[in-house]
N, C-alpha and C positions, 0 to 999 in steps of 0.2 A: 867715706872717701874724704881726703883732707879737699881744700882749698885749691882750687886748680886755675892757673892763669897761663890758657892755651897760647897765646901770644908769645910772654916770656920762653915759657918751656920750646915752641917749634924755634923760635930763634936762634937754641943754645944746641940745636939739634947739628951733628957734624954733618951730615947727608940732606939733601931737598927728596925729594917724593920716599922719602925712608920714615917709614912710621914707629912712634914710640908708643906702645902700651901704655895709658896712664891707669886702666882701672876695667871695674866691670860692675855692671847694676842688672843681675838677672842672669838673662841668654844675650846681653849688649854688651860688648868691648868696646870700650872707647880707646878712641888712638889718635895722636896729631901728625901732622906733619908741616914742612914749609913748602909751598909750593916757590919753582925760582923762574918763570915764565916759559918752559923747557914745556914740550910734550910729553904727552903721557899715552903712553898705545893702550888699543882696543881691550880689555877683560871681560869675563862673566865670572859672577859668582853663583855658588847655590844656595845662596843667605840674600836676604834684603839688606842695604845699606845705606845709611843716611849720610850725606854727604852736608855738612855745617860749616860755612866760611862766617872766619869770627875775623877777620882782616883780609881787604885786596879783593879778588874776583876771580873765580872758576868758570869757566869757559869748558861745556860739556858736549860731547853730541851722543847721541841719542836716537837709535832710530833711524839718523837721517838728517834730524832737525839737532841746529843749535840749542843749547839754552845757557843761557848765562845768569848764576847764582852772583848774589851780593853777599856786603856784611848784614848777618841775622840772618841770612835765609837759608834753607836747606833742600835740597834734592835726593827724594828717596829713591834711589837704583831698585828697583825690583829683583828680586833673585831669578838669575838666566836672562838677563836683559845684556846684553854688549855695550859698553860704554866706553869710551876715550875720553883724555882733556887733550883740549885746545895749545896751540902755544901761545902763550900773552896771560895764561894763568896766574898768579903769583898771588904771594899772604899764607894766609894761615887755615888750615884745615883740619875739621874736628870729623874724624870718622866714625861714624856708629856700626858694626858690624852684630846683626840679630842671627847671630848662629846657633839654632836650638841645639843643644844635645853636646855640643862641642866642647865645651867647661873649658877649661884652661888657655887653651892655644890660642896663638896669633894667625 
């Protein structure tokens, strides 16, 4: 995998909560996005998913309960867990999506 500078790349991205494929190590796809302080509705996945803010702040709920991720830190979604962002979200987001079996796909 070359050199990857998630910042540049979600900035140059035309869409905000629109994910770009950069890559894949294993059963992981990595993907960025820009968050633009917008909502983001409720999902469940059937994959675990690592949620990585490399700029700004994500604003998640969870359950019920707030949690708010910084720069470097990440929140692993459990697979079948319901998750939403917040509005006031914004920066840059590195997705890890662990989907056994999947190969390819976004």
């Amino acid at each position: 995998m070359p050199l990857l500078d998630f910042a540049a790349t979600a900035e140059h991205l035309p869409d905000s909560w629109t994910s770009t494929r950069l890559g894949q190590v294993g059963e992981a796809q990595i993907k960025v996005l820009r968050m633009d302080e917008q909502a983001y509705g409720e999902e469940t996945h059937d994959y675990d998913e690592g949620l990585l803010v490399i700029t700004g702040c994500l604003q998640l709920t969870v359950g019920g309960q707030v949690i708010s991720v910084g720069p470097g830190q990440m929140y692993l979604v459990e697979a079948h867990t319901a998750h939403a962002v917040l509005k006031g979200s914004q920066g840059t987001l590195v997705i890890i999506d662990i989907q056994a079996g999947v190969g390819q796909q976004e």
